[in-house]
C-alpha positions as a Python dict, from the first residue, in 0.01 Angstrom:
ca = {
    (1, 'X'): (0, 0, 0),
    (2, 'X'): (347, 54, 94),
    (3, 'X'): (448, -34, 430),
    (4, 'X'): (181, 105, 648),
    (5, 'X'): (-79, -45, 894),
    (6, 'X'): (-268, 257, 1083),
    (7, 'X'): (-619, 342, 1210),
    (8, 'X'): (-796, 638, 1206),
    (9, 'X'): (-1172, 766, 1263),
    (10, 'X'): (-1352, 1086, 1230),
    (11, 'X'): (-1610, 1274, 1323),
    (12, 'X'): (-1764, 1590, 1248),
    (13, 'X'): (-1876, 1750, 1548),
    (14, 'X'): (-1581, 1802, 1828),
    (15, 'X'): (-1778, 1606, 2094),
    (16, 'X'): (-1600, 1704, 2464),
    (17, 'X'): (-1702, 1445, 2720),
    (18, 'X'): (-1780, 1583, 3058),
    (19, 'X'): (-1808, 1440, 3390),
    (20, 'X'): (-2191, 1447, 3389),
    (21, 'X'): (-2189, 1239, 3063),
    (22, 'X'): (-1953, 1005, 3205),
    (23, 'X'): (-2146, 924, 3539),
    (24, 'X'): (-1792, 967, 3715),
    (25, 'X'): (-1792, 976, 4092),
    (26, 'X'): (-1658, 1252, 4243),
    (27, 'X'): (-1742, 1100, 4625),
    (28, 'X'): (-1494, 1189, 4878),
    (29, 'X'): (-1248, 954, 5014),
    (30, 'X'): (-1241, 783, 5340),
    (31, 'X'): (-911, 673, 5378),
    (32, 'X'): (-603, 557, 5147),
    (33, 'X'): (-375, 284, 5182),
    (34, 'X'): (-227, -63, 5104),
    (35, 'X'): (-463, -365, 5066),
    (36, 'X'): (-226, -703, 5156),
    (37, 'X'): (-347, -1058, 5109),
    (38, 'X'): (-375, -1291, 5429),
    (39, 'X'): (-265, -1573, 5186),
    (40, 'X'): (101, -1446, 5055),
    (41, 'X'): (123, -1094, 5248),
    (42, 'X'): (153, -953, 4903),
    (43, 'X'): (-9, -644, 4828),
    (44, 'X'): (-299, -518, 4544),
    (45, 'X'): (-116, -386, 4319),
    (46, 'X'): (-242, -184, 3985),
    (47, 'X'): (-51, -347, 3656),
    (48, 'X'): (177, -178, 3538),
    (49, 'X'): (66, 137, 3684),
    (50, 'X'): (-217, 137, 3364),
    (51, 'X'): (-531, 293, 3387),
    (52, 'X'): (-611, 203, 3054),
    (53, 'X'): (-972, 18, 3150),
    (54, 'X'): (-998, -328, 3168),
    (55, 'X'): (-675, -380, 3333),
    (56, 'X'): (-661, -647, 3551),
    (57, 'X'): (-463, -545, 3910),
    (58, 'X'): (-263, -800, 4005),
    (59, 'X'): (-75, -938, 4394),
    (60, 'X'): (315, -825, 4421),
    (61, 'X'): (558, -821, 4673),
    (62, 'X'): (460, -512, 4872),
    (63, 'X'): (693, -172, 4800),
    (64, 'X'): (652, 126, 5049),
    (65, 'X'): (514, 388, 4927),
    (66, 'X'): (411, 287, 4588),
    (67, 'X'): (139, 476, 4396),
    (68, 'X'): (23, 153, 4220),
    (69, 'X'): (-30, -6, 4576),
    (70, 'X'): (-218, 277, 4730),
    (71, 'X'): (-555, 196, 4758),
    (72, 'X'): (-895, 436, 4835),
    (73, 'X'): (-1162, 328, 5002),
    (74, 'X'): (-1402, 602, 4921),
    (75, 'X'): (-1706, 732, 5110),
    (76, 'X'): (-1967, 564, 4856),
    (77, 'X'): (-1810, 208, 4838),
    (78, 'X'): (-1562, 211, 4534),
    (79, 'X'): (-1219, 90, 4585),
    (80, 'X'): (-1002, 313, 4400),
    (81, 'X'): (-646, 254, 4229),
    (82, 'X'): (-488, 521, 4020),
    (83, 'X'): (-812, 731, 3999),
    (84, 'X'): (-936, 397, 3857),
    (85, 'X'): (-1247, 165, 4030),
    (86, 'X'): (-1197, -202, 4112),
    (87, 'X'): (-1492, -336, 3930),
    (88, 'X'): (-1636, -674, 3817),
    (89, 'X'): (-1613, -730, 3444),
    (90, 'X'): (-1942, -697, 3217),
    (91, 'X'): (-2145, -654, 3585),
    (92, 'X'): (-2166, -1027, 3593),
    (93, 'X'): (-2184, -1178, 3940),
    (94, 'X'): (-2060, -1542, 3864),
    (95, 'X'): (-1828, -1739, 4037),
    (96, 'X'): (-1500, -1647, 3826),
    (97, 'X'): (-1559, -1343, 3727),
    (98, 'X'): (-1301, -1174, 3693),
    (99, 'X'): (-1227, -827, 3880),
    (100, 'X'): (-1037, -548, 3670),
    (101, 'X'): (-1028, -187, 3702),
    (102, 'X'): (-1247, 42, 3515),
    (103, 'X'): (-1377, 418, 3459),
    (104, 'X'): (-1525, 491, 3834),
    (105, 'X'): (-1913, 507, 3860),
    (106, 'X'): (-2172, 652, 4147),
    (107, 'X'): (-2455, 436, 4053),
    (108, 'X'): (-2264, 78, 3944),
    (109, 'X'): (-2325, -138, 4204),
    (110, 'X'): (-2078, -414, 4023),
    (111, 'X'): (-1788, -116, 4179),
    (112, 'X'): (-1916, -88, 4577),
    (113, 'X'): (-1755, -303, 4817),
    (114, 'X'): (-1759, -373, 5150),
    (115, 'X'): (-1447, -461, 5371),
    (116, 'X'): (-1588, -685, 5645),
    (117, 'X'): (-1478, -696, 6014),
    (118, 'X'): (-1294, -1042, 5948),
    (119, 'X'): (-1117, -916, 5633),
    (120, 'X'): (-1335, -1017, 5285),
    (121, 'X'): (-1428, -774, 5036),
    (122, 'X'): (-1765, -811, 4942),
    (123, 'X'): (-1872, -682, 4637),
    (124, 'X'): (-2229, -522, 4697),
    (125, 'X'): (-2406, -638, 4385),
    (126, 'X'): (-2299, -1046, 4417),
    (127, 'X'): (-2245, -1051, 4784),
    (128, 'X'): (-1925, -1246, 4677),
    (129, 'X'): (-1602, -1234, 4765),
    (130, 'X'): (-1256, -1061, 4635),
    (131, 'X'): (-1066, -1421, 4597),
    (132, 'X'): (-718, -1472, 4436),
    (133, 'X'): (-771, -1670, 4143),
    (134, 'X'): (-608, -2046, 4224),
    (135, 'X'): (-501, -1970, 4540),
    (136, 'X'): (-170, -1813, 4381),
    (137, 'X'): (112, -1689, 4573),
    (138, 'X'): (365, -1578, 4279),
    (139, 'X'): (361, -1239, 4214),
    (140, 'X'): (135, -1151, 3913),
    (141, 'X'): (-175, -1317, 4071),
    (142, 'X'): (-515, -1239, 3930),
    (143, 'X'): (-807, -1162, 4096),
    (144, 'X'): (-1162, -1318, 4079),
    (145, 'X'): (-1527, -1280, 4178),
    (146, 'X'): (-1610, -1590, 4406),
    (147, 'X'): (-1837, -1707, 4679),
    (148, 'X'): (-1750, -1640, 5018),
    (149, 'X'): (-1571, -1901, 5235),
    (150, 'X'): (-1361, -1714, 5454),
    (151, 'X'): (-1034, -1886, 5323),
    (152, 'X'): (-705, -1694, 5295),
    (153, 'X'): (-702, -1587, 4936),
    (154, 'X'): (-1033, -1345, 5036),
    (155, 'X'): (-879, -1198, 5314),
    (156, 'X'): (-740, -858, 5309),
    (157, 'X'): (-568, -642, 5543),
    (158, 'X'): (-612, -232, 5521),
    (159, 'X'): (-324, -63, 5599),
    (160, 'X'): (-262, 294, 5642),
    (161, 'X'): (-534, 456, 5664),
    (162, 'X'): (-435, 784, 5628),
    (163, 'X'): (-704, 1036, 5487),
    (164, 'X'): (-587, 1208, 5189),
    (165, 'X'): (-533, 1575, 5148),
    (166, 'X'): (-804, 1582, 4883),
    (167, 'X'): (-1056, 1398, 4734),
    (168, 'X'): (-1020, 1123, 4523),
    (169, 'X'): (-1177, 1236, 4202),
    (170, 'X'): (-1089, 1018, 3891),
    (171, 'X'): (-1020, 1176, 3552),
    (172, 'X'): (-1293, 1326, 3347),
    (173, 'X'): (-1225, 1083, 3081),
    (174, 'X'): (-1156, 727, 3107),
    (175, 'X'): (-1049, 478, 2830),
    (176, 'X'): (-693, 339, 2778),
    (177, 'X'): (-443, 556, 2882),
    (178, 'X'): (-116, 723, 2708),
    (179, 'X'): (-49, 481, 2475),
    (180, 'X'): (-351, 490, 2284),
    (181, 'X'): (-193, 796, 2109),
    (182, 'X'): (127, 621, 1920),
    (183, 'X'): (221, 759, 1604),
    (184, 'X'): (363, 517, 1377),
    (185, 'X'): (791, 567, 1343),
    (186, 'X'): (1025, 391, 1116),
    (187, 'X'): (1369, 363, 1124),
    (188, 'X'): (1399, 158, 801),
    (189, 'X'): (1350, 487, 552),
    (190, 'X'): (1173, 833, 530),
    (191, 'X'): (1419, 1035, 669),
    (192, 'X'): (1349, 988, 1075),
    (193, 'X'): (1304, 1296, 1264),
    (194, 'X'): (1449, 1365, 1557),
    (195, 'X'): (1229, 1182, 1832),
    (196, 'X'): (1339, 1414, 2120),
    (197, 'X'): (1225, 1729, 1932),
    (198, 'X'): (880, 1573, 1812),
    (199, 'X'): (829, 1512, 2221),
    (200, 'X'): (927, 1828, 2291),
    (201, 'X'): (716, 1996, 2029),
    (202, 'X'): (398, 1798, 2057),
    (203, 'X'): (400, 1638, 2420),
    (204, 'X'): (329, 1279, 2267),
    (205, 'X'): (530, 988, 2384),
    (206, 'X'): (434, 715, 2262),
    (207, 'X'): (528, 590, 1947),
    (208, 'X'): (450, 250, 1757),
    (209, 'X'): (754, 90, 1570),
    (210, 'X'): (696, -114, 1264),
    (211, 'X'): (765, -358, 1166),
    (212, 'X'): (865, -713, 1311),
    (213, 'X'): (917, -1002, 1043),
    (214, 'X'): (1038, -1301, 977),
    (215, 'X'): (1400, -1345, 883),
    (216, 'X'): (1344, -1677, 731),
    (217, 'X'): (1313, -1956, 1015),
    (218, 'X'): (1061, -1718, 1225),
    (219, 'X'): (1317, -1557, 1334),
    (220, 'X'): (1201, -1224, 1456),
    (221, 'X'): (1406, -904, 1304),
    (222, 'X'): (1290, -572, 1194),
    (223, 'X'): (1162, -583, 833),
    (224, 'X'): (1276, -900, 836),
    (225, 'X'): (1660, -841, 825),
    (226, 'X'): (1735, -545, 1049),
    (227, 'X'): (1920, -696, 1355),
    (228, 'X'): (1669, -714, 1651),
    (229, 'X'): (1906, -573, 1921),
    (230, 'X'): (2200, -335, 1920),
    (231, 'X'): (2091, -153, 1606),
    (232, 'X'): (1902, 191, 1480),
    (233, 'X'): (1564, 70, 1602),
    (234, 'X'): (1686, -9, 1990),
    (235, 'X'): (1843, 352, 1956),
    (236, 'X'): (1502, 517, 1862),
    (237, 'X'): (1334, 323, 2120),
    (238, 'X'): (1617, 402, 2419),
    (239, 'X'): (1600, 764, 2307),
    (240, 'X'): (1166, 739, 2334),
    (241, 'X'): (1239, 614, 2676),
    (242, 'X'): (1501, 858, 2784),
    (243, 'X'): (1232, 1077, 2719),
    (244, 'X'): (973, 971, 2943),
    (245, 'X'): (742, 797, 2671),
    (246, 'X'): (762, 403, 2567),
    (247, 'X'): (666, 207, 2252),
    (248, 'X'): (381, -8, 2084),
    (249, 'X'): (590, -310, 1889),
    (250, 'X'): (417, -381, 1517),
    (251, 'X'): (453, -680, 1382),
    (252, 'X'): (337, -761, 1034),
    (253, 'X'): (237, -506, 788),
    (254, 'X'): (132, -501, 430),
    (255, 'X'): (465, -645, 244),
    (256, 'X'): (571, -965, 486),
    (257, 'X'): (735, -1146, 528),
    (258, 'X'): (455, -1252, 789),
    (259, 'X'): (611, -1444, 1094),
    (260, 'X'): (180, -1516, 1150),
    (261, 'X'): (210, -1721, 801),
    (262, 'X'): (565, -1855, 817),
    (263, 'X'): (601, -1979, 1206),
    (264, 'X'): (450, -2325, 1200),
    (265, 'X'): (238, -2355, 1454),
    (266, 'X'): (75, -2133, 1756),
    (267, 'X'): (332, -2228, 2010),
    (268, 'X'): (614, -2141, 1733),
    (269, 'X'): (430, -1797, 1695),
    (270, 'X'): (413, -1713, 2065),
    (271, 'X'): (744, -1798, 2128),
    (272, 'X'): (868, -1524, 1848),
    (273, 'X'): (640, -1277, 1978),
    (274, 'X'): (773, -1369, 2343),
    (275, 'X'): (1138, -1328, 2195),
    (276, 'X'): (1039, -945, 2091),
    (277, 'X'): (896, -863, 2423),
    (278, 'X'): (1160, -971, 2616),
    (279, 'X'): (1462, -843, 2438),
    (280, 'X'): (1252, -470, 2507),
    (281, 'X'): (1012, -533, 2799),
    (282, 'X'): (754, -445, 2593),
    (283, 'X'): (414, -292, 2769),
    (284, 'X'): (261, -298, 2459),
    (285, 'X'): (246, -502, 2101),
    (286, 'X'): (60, -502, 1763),
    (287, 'X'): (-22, -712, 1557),
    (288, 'X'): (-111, -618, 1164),
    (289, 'X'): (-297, -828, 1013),
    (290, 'X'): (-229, -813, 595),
    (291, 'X'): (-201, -997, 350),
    (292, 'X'): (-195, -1373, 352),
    (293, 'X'): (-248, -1389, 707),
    (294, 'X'): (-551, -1189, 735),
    (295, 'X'): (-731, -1376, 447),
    (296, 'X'): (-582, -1732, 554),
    (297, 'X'): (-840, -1926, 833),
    (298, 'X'): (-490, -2123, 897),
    (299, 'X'): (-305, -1848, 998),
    (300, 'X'): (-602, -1642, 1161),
    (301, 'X'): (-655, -1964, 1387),
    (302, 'X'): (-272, -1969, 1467),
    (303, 'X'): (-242, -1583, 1534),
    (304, 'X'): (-543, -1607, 1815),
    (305, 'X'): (-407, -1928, 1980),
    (306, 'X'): (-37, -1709, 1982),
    (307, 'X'): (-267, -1418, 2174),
    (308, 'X'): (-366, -1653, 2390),
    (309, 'X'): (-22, -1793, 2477),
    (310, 'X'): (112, -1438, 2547),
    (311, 'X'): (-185, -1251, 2758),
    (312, 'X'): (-161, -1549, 3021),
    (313, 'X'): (221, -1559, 2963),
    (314, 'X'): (286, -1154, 3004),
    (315, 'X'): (30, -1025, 3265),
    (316, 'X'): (-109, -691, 3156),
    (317, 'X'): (54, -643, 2858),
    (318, 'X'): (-161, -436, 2598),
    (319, 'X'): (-257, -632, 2308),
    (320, 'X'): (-387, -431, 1955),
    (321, 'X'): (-502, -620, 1693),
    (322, 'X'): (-501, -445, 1347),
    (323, 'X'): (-706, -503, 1023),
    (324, 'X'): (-762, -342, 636),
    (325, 'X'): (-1065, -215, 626),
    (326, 'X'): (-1322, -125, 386),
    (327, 'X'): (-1551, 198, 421),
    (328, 'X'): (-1808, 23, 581),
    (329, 'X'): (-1539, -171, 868),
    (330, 'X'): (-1338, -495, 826),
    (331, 'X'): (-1421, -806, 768),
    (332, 'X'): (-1541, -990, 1046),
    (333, 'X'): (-1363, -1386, 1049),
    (334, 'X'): (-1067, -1296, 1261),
    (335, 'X'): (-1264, -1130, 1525),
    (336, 'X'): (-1531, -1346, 1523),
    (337, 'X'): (-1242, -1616, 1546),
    (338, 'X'): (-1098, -1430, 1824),
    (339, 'X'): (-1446, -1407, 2028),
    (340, 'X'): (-1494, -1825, 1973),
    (341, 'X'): (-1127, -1855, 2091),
    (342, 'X'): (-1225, -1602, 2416),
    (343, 'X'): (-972, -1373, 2291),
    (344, 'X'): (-1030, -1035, 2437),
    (345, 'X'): (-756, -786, 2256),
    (346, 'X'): (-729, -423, 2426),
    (347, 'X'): (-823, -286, 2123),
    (348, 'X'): (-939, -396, 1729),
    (349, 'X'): (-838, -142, 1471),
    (350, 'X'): (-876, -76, 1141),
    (351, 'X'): (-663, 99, 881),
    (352, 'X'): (-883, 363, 723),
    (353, 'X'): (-662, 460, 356),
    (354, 'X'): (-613, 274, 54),
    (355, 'X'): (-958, 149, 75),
    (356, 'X'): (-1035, 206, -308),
    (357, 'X'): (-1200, 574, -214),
    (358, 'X'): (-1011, 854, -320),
    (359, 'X'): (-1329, 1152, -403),
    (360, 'X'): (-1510, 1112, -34),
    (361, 'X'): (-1388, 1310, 273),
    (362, 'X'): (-1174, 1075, 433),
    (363, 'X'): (-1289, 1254, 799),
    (364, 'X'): (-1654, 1087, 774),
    (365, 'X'): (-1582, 750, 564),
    (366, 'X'): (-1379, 699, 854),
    (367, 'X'): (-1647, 787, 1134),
    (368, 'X'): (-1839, 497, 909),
    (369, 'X'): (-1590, 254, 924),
    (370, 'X'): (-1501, 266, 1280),
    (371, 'X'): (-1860, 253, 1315),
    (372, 'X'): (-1906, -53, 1143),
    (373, 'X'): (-1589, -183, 1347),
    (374, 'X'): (-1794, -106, 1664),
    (375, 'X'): (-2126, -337, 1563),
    (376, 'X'): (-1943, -619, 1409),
    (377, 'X'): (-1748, -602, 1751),
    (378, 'X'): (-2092, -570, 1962),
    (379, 'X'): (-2203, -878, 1748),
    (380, 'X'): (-1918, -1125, 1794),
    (381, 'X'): (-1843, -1076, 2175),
    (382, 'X'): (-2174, -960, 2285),
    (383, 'X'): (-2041, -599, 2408),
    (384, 'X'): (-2244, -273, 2491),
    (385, 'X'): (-2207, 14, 2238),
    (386, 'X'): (-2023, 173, 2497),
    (387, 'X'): (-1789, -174, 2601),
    (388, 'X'): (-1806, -183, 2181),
    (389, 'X'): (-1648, 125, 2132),
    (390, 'X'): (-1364, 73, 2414),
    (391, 'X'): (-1204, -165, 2171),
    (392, 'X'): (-1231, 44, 1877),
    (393, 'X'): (-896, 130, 1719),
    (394, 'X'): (-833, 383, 1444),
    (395, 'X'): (-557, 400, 1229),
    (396, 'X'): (-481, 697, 909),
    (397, 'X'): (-245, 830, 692),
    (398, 'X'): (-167, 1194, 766),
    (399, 'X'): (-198, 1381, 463),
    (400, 'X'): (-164, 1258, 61),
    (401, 'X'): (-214, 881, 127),
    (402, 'X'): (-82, 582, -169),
    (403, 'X'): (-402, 614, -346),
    (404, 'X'): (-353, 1010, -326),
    (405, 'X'): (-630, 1028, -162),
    (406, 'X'): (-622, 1327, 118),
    (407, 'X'): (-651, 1323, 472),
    (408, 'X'): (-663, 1661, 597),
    (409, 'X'): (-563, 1811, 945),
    (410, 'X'): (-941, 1889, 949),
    (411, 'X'): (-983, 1536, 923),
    (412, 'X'): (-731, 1481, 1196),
    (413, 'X'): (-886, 1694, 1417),
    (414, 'X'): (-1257, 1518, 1343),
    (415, 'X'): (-1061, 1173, 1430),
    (416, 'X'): (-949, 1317, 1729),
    (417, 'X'): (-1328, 1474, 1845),
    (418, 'X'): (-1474, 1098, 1765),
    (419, 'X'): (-1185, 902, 1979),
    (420, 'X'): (-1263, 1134, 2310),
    (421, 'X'): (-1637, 1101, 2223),
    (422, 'X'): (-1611, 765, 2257),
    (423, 'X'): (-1313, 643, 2438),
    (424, 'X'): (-1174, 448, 2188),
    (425, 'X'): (-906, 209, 2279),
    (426, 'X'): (-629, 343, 1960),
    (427, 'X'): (-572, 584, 1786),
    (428, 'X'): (-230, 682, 1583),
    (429, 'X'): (-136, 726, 1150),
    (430, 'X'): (127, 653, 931),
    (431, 'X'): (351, 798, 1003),
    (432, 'X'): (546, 1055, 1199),
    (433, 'X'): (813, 1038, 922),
    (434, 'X'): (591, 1170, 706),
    (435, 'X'): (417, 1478, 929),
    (436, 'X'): (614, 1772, 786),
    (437, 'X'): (565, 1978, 486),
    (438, 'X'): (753, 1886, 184),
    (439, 'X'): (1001, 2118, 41),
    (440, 'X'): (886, 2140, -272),
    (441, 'X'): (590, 1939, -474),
    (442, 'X'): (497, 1597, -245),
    (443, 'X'): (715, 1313, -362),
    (444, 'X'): (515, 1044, -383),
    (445, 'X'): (712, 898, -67),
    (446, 'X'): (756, 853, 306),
    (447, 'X'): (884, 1168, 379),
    (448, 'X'): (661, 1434, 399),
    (449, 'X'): (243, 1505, 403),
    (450, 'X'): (208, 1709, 87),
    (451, 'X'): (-21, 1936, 267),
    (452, 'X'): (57, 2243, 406),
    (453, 'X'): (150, 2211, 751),
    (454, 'X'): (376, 2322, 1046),
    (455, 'X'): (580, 2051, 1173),
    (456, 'X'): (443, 1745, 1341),
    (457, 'X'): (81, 1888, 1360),
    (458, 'X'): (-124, 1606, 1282),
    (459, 'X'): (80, 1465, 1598),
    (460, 'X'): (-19, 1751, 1822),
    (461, 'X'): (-367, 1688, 1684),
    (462, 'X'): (-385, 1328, 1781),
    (463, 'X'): (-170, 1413, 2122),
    (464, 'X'): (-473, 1607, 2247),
    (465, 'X'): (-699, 1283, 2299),
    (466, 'X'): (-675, 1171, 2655),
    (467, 'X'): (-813, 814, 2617),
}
C-alpha cells in the first residue's frame, strides 16, 4: 500500500432512514433555556457544540445567548441540547453512570427527567440524580448518574423559560455529526486541489490530513519531516477553516515512521499526540494503525494507555481508531485491548482496499467487512447491534486502488446507502487528491481515479450522508 489508511462500506440497497424507524420524538417543547449549577453557577453546556452521539455535555462559564447552553425541557420529559437528548449511557441506572447526549427517543425512559421543586434532575428510569462528577468547579466538568442527596452539584437552576417559536424536533437522523464525512487530503504529493473549490463544489468540509510521524526522537512532524507549524499543511488546514469546515488529524499510516512504535512509553505517546492538538486545536484525531504497531501487543498496549491520557486530558475531543482489514473485518487484539483498557473510541474503522481481493465487487466485500467490524465490536465491549454499528468506521479508495482493484462510484454510492442505514460513526477514502479523472490512461499514482468521473464526485457521494 502506498500511503493510505481509509474506510469504506457498502451496501446494495439505498436504505433511507425515517423518523418512524428511528423512534425520534417529535413532542413539543415546554420551554427553552439555560440550566446553571447551584455548585459553580456555571451553566450545561453541549461540547463543543457536537451532536455527534455519545458526547458528553460538559459545565462552562455561562455565555448569553449561546446555542450550546440553551436547553429544552420538552412536553414528554427529555431534556434537549442541540436537537440532541440528555440521556444515561447504555440505559444503566448505576451510581456513576455517566450522562451524555444521544439520538432523542419517545419511549426511552433512560432520556425523561424530572426537574424537582428544590432544583435536582431526576432521571425517571433510576430515580437518581443529575450530579457533577467530583464535585468539580473548573470548566469542562462531567456529568454523572448518582443517588440523590440534595447537595450542590445536583442542583440546577432553569432559566429563561421562554417558549420557543416551534417545536423542538431533532434531526431525522442521528449518529456523529459533520465530521464523519472527511475525505482524506495530502499536501505531501498528488497534485492538491484547490480546497476552496472542492467545498464549493461538493458542500463537504471536513477533511482528514495525513499523516503525523515521527521525526526521529517522537518528535511529531508531517510524514515525519514536514515542519509541524508554519508550512503547506497549516495553509490547507487555515484555508479548510476559512471555509467554514475543520479537520480530522491522521497519525500513522502504512510506511512509518510510527511515533506508536518509536515513543517509549504511553505518557511519551500522549504527550506527542497532545503536542499536535494543541499547535491546531484539534476537535478531532486519528489514529492508523499499520504496520509494526498494529501487529506489536507492545505498542497496541502503549497506543490505548496514550487514548486514555488524551480523552480525560482533551474533553470531547473525537477519537477514530483505524485498522487493515481483511474481507471478513480486522483483527480483533487491539480492540479487544482497547475494551479491557475501558477505551471507548468514537469510532473503529477499517480500511477496505488492498485486502488481497481484486475480482469481487468491492461495494459488498465491504458491506461484509464492516459487518464483521460491527460483531467483533458487539463481542469485545458488549454493545447492541445498533450501539455496535455507531462505532463502525469505513474507509476506501475512490476508484483504481494499489492492487488495481476498482471501486466504483456505484460502490460509493452503496457505501454511502449502508453508513445512513446504520449511522455509522466514519466514513471518508483515499483520497481527495485522487477524485478527478485522469487526463489520459490512469498513472498508477496519487493523482487521479482512473475511472470516468466529473470532478470530486465520489466526494459529493460521500457528502450526502448526514451521520
Amino acid at each position: 500500500m502506498k500511503r493510505s489508511r481509509i474506510l469504506a462500506v457498502t451496501t446494495s440497497a439505498l436504505v433511507v432512514a425515517t423518523l418512524g424507524v428511528l423512534g425520534i420524538t417529535s413532542a413539543s417543547a415546554a420551554s427553552a433555556g439555560t440550566l446553571t449549577s447551584s455548585l459553580n453557577g456555571k451553566c450545561l453546556d453541549v461540547t463543543d457544540g457536537s451532536t455527534t452521539n455519545g458526547n458528553l455535555p460538559q459545565l462552562w462559564d455561562c455565555v448569553a445567548g449561546s446555542a450550546n447552553q440553551t436547553w429544552t425541557l420538552a412536553d414528554n420529559g427529555s431534556v434537549q441540547g442541540r436537537g440532541k437528548c440528555l440521556d444515561v449511557a447504555n440505559n444503566a441506572t448505576t451510581d456513576g453512570a455517566a450522562v451524555h447526549l444521544w439520538d432523542c427517543y419517545d419511549t426511552v425512559a433512560s432520556q425523561k427527567w424530572t426537574l424537582s421543586a428544590a432544583g435536582a434532575l431526576v432521571n425517571t428510569a433510576s430515580g437518581k440524580c443529575l450530579d457533577v462528577k467530583d464535585k468539580s468547579t473548573a470548566n469542562g466538568a462531567k456529568l454523572q448518574l448518582w443517588s440523590c442527596t440534595g447537595t450542590a452539584n445536583q442542583k440546577w437552576t432553569f432559566g429563561g423559560g421562554t417558549t420557543p417559536t416551534q417545536p423542538t424536533t431533532p434531526p431525522a437522523t442521528g449518529g456523529p455529526g459533520i465530521k464523519a464525512v472527511a475525505p482524506y487530503y495530502y499536501t505531501g504529493w498528488g497534485n492538491p486541489p484547490n480546497l476552496t473549490t472542492v467545498t464549493s463544489t461538493t458542500g463537504v468540509k471536513w477533511f482528514t490530513m495525513a499523516f503525523i510521524l515521527n521525526s526521529g526522537t517522537c518528535d511529531p512532524k508531517w510524514d515525519g519531516s514536514r515542519a509541524l507549524t508554519g508550512g503547506a499543511d497549516q495553509t490547507a488546514i487555515n484555508t479548510i477553516r476559512a471555509n467554514g469546515g475543520d479537520v480530522v488529524v491522521s497519525f500513522g499510516g502504512a510506511a512509518g515512521p510510527w511515533l506508536e512504535h518509536t515513543c517509549g512509553s504511553a505518557s511519551a505517546l500522549a504527550a506527542a499526540y497532545q503536542k499536535v492538538i494543541n499547535a491546531y486545536s484539534l476537535k478531532a484525531i486519528d489514529i492508523d494503525i499499520e504496520g509494526t504497531p498494529y501487529n506489536n501487543a507492545t505498542d497496541q498496549q502503549k497506543t490505548v494507555d496514550a487514548l486514555k491520557t488524551i480523552k480525560a486530558n482533551n474533553p470531547g475531543i473525537t477519537t477514530y481508531v483505524t485498522l487493515g482489514s481483511g474481507t471478513g473485518g480486522p483483527d480483533a487484539s487491539l480492540i479487544n485491548r482497547a475494551a479491557a483498557a475501558g477505551l471507548v473510541v468514537d469510532g473503529w474503522g477499517i480500511m477496505t482496499f488492498d485486502w488481497g481481493n481484486t475480482t469481487g465487487n468491492q461495494g459488498q466485500l465491504t458491506i461484509q467487512a464492516a459487518d464483521g467490524l460491527k460483531n467483533k465490536l458487539k463481542t469485545a465491549y458488549g454493545w447492541s447491534d445498533a450501539e455496535a454499528y455507531r462505532h463502525v468506521g469505513i474507509s476506501s479508495m475512490n476508484g483504481i486502488t494499489d492492487e488495481h482493484a476498482t471501486v466504483t462510484l456505484a460502490d460509493m454510492q452503496a457505501i454511502t446507502a449502508y453508513a445512513q442505514q446504520h449511522t455509522i460513526a466514519r466514513l471518508t477514502f483515499w483520497s481527495l487528491n485522487r477524485d478527478r479523472q485522469c487526463p489520459g490512461a490512469y498513472p498508477n499514482d496519487d493523482t487521479c481515479s482512473g475511472v470516468s468521473q466529473s470532478a470530486y464526485q465520489f466526494t459529493k457521494i460521500i457528502g450526502a450522508y448526514k451521520g
